[in-house]
C-alpha positions as CSV (number, residue, x, y, z in Angstrom):
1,X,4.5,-11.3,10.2
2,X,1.4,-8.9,10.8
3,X,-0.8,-8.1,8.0
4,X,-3.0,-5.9,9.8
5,X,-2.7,-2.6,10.7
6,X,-3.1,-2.3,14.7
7,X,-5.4,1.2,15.3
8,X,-3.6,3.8,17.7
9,X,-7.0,3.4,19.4
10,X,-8.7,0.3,18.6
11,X,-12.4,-0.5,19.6
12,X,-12.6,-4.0,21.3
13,X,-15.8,-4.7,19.9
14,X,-15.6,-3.9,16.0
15,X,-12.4,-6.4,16.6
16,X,-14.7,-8.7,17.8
17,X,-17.0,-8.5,15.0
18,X,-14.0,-9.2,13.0
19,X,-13.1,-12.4,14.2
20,X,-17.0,-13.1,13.7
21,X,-16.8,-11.9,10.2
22,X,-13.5,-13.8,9.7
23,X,-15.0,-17.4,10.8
24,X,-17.9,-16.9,9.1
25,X,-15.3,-16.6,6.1
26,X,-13.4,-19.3,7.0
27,X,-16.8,-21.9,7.4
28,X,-18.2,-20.7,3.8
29,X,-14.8,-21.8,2.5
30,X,-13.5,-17.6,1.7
31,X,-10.7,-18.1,0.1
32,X,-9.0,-15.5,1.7
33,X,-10.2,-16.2,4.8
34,X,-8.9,-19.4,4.9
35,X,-5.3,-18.5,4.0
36,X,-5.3,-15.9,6.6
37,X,-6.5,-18.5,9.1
38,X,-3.5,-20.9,7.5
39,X,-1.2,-17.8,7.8
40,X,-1.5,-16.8,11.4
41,X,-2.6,-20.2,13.1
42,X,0.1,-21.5,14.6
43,X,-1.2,-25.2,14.2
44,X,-3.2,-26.6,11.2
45,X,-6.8,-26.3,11.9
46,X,-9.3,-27.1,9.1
47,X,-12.3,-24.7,7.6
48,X,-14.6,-27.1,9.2
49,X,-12.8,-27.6,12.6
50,X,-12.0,-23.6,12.9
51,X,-13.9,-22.4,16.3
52,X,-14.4,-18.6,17.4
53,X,-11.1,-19.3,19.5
54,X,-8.7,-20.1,16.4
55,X,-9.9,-17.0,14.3
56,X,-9.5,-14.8,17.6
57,X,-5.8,-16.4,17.7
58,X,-5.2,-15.9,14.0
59,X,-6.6,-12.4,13.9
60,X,-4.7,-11.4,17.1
61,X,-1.3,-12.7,14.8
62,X,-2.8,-10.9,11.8
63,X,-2.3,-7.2,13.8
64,X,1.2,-8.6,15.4
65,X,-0.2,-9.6,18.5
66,X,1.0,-13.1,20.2
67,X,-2.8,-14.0,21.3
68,X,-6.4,-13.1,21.7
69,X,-5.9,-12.1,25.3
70,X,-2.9,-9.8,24.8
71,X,-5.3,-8.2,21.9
72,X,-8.1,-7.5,24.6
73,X,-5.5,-6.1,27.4
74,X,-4.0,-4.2,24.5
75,X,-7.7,-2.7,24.0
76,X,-8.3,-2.2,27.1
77,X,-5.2,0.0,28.9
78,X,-5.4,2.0,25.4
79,X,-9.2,3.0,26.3
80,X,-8.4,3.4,30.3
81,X,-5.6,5.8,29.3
82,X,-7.2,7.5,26.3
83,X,-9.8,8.3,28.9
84,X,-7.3,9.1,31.8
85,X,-9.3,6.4,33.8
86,X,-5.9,6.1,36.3
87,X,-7.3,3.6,38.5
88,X,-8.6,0.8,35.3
89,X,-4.8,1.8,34.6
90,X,-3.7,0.6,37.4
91,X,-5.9,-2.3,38.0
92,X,-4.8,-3.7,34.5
93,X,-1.0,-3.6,35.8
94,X,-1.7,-4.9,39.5
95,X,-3.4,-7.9,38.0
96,X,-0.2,-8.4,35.3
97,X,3.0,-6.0,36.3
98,X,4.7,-6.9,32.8
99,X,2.0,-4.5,31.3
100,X,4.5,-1.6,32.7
101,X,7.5,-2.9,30.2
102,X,5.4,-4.4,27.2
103,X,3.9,-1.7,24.8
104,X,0.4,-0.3,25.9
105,X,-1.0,-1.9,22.0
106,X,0.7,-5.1,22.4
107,X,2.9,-4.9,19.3
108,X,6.4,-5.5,19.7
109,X,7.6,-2.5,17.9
110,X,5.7,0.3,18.6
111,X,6.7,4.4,18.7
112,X,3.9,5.1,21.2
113,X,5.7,2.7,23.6
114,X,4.6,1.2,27.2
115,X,1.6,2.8,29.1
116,X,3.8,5.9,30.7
117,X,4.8,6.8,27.1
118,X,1.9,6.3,26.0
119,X,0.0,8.4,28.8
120,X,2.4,10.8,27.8
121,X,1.7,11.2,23.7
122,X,-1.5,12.3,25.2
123,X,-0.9,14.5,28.5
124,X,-2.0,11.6,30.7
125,X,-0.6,13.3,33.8
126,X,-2.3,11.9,36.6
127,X,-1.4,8.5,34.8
128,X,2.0,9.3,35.0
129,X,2.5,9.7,37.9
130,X,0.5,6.1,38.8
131,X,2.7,4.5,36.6
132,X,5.7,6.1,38.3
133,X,4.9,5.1,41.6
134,X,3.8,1.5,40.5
135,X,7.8,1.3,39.3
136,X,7.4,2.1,35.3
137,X,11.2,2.8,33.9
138,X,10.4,4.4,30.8
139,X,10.6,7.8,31.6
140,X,13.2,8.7,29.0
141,X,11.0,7.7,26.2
142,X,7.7,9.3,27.8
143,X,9.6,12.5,27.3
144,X,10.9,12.2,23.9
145,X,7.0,11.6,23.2
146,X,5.6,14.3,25.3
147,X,7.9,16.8,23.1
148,X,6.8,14.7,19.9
149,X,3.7,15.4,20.9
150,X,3.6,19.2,22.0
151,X,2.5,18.2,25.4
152,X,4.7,21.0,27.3
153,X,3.2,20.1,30.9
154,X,4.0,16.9,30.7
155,X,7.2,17.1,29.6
156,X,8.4,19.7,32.2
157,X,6.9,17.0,34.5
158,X,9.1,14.2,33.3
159,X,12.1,15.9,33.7
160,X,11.6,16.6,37.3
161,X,11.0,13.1,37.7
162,X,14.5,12.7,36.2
163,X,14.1,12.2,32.4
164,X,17.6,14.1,30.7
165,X,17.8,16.1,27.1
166,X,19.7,13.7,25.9
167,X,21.7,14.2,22.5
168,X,19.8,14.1,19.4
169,X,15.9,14.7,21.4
170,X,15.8,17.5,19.0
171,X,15.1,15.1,16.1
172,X,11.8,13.8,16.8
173,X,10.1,17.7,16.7
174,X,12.1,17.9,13.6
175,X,10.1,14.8,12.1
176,X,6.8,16.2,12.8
177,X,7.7,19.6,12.2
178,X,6.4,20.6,15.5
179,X,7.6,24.3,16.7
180,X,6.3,24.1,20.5
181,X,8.3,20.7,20.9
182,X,11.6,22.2,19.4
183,X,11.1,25.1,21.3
184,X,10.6,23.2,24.4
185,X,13.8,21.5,24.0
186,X,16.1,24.6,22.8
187,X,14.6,26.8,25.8
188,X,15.4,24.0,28.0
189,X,18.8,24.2,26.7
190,X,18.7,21.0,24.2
191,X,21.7,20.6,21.8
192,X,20.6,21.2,18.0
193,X,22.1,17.7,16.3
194,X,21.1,14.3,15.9
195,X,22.1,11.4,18.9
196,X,25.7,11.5,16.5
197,X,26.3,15.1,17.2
198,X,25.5,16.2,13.7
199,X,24.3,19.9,13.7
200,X,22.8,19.7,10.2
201,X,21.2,16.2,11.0
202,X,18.3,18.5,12.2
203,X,17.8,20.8,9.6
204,X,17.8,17.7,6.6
205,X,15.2,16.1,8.7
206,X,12.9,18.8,8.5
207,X,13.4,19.4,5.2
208,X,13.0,16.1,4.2
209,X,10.5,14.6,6.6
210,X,7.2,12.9,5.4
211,X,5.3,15.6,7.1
212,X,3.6,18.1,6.6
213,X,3.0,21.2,8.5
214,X,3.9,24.8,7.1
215,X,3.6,26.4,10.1
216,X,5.4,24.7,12.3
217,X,8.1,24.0,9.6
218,X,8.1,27.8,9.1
219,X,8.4,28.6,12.9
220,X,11.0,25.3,13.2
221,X,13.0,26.8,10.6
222,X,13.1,30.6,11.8
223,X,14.0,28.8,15.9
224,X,16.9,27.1,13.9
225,X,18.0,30.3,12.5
226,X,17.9,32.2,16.1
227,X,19.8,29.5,17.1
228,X,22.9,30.0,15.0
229,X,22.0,27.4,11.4
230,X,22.9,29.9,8.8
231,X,19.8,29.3,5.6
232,X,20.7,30.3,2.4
233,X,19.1,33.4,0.9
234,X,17.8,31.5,-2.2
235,X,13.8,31.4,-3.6
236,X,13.6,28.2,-2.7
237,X,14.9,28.5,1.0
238,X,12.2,31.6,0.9
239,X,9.3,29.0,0.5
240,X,10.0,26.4,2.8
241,X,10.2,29.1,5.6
242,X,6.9,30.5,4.6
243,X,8.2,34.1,3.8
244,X,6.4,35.8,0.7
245,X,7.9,38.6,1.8
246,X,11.5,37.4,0.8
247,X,10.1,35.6,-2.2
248,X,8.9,39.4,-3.3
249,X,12.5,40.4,-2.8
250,X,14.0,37.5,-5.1
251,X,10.9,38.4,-7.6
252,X,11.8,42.0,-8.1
253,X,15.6,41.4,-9.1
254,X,14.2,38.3,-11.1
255,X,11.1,39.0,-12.8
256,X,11.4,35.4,-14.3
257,X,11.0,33.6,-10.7
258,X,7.7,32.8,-11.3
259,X,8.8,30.7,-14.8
260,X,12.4,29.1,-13.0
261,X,12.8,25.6,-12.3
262,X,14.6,24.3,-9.6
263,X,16.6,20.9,-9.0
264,X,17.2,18.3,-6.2
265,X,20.0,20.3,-4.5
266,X,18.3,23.5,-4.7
267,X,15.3,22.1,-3.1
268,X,17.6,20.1,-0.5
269,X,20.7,21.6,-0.3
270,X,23.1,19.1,0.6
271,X,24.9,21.7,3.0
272,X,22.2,21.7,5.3
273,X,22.1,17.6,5.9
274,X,20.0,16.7,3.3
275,X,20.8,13.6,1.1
276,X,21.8,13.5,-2.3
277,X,19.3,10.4,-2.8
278,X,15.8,11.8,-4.4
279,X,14.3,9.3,-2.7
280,X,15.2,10.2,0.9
281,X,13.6,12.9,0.4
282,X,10.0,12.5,1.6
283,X,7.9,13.7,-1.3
284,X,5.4,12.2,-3.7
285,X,5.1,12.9,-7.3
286,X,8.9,14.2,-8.2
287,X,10.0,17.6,-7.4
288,X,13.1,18.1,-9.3
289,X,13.0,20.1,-12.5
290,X,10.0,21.5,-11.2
291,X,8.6,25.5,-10.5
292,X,8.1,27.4,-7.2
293,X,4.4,26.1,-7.8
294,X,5.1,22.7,-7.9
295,X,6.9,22.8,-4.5
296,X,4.0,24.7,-2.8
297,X,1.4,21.9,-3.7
298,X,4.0,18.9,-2.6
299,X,4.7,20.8,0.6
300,X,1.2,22.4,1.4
301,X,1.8,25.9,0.9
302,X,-1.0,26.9,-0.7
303,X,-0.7,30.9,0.4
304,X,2.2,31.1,-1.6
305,X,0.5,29.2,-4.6
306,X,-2.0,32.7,-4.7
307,X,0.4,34.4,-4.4
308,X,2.8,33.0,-7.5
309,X,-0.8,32.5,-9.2
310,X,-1.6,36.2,-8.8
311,X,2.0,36.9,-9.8
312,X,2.2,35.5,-13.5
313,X,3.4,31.5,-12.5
314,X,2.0,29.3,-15.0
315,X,-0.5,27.0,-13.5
316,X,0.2,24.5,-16.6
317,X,4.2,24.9,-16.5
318,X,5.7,21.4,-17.1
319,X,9.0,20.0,-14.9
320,X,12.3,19.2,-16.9
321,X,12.3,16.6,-19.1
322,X,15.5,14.1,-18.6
323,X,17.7,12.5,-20.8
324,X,15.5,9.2,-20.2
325,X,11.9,11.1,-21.1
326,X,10.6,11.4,-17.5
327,X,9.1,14.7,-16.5
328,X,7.1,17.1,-17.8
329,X,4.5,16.5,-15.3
330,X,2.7,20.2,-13.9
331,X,1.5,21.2,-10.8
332,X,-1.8,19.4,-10.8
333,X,0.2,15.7,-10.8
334,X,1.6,16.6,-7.7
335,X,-2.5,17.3,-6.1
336,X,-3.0,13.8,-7.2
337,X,0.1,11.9,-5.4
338,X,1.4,13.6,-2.3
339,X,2.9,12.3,0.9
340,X,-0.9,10.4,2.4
341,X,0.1,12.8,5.7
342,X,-0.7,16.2,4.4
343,X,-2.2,17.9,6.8
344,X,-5.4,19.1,4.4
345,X,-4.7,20.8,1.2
346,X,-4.6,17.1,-1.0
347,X,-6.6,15.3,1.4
348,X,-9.9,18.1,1.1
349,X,-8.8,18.8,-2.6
350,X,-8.2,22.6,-1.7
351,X,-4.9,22.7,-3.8
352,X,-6.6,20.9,-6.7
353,X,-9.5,23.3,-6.7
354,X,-6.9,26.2,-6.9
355,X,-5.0,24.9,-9.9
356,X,-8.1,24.3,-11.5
357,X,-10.1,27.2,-11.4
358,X,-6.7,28.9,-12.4
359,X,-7.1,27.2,-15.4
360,X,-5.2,23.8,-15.0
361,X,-5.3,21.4,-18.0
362,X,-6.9,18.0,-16.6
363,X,-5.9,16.2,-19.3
364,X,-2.2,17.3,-19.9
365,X,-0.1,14.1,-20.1
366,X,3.8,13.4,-18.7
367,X,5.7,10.6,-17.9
368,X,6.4,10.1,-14.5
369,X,9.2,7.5,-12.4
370,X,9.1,7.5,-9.3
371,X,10.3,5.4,-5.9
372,X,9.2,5.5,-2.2
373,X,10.9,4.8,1.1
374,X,9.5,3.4,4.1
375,X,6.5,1.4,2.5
376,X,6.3,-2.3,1.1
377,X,7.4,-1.6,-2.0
378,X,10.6,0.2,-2.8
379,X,11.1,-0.1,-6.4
380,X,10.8,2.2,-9.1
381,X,7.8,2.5,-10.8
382,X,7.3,4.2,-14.0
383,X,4.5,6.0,-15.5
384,X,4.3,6.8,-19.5
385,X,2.2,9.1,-21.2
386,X,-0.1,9.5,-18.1
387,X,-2.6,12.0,-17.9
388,X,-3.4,13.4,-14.1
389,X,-6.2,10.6,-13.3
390,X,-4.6,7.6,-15.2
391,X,-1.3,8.7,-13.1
392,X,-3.6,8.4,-9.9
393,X,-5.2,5.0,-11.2
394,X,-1.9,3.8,-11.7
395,X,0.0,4.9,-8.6
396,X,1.5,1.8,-7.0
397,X,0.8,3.0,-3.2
398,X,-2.9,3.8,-2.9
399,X,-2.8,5.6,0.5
400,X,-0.4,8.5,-1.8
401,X,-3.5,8.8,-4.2
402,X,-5.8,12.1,-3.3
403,X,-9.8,10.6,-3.8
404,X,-10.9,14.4,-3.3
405,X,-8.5,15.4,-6.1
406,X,-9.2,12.8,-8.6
407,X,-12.9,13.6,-7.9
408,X,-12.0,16.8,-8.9
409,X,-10.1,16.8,-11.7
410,X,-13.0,14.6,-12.8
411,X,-16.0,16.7,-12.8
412,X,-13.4,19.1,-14.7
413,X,-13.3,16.8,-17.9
414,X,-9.9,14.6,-16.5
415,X,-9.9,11.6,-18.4
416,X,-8.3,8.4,-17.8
């Protein structure tokens, strides 16, 4: 089982100071060195025994990959395509053809997929078309990643070398929130609905997905509309499509919008394919119970925080308290764990900033439970009486936890 993370473009040479590193380990008796040596050797080699070649071995095993060798290859097609080098492409496959079906990194499981695909995530063109004529077969997933991607040419180009919009290609731009994909596909006369046929499959995914990009969720959101998904004329729905404009509607018959707080199933309506599951939906620090202001930090929409800022919202408002004691947690929580994705706001402390020079409290405290999907650890954690830093200190998954932010709330007096 790997316990490395394999780089989408690795560097062949800080790998092999690695292995160095990790024998040098492994001779002074490291502790941990050793059990990742024991770990990932497939034979039982002592400290003292270990040469360069076992640590390359176990460190190869350590990212998922079967050997040293396969490691190096893996390095270098992802350089030769990175850097559209067509004919080091090439050479790599003439001198082993398997290279065409196996991933370009090695791994066994791997989105970016063989070397067409993964010439296409990067409008590799020229390397395409080498790959095509040396016999590669995956053009059906080089497409799906060229839309994932954005990479219009290149897409147009695999399907005139016979890739089909198959049913459900739609998803994947719904995932990353990616407008020029979707509206790749749908001009190209792609069906709206998941591989199943599901017309709302779509819309839940990009209202739930772990990314974050307001304005291609806004422009996603707005194609999805010209192309016959009906959105509900609510506050809420007004905020994910970016549209202060309609939010200034809602704020005129309701002067209290500003104050309101919102649950699960009014920030993922379940008639538009969400899921009923808090969890499924891809946020960090919880959103139900919470205000309008809450939602703009979790999903990056930090125009729309001005503008509820500048409109009366309370930069200090607390979410719903439970029946069990959990909530009460304000904006500023949600600065401090976010999905590790965000395209900026969390990640350069922007939002954080904001709420605080708008007068957030760094110490206010709240209770806080809360339980991810899709990482090691999937059960519920719980938080009491946390201020905004001990709540970050805390936080089970570190790669959620905003450094910028804490840093921030800091040097404003936060306290742990």
């Amino acid at each position: 089982m790997a316990t490395r993370q394999f780089p989408v473009r690795p560097d062949l040479d800080q790998l092999k100071h690695q292995a160095k590193d990790l024998l040098r380990g492994v001779r002074d008796d490291v502790p941990a060195a050793v059990a990742e040596l024991r770990e990932h050797h497939p034979e039982e080699v002592s400290p003292e025994a270990a040469q360069l070649a076992d640590v390359q071995l176990a460190l190869a095993r350590a990212y998922g990959i079967p050997s040293w060798p396969r490691l190096v290859t893996a390095c270098r097609m992802i350089d030769a395509i990175w850097g559209d080098d067509v004919d080091a492409v090439c050479e790599l496959v003439a001198r082993d053809p398997k290279l065409l079906q196996e991933n370009a990194n090695g791994l066994p499981n791997s989105n970016w997929g063989p070397p067409m695909s993964f010439a296409a995530n990067l409008g590799r063109d020229r390397i395409i078309a080498a790959l095509a004529e040396m016999g590669a077969e995956d053009l059906q997933h080089a497409f799906e990643r060229a839309c994932l991607q954005s990479r219009v040419q290149t897409a147009q180009d695999l399907l005139g070398r016979g890739a089909k919009l198959e049913q459900g290609v739609v998803m994947g731009s719904c995932e990353t929130q990616d407008s020029e994909g979707l509206g790749l596909l749908l001009g190209l006369g792609a069906e709206l609905s998941d591989a199943q046929g599901d017309k709302l499959a779509p819309v839940g995914m990009l209202l739930q997905t772990y990314s974050r990009n307001p304005e291609g969720k806004h422009a996603c959101l707005e194609l999805m509309a010209q192309h016959g998904v009906t959105l509900p004329g609510t506050p809420v729905m007004a905020l994910h499509r970016g549209r202060i404009d309609l939010l200034e509607e809602h704020r005129r018959r309701d002067p209290e919008l500003v104050h309101r707080r919102f649950s699960h199933r009014d920030i993922y309506p379940l008639d538009l394919g969400c899921d009923a599951d808090p969890s499924h939906a891809l946020h960090g620090t919880p959103l139900a119970g919470g205000t309008l202001l809450h939602l703009c930090v979790d999903f990056d929409e930090i125009d729309i925080a001005r503008w509820l800022l500048e409109h009366g919202a309370d930069v200090n408002a607390q979410a719903a308290v439970d029946a069990d004691g959990f909530g009460g947690h304000t904006p500023l929580f949600h600065t401090v764990v976010s999905q590790p994705n965000t395209c900026g706001r969390q990640q350069d402390g922007a939002m954080a900033r904001l709420l605080l020079d708008a007068g957030a409290d760094p110490n206010v405290r709240a209770s806080i439970r809360k339980q991810l999907r899709f990482v090691d650890d999937e059960t519920m954690h719980k938080f009491r009486d946390v201020t905004p830093l001990s709540y970050g200190k805390q936080f089970h998954e570190r790669r959620w936890v905003s450094k910028p932010a804490m840093r921030l709330i800091a040097e404003r007096g936060g306290r742990v």
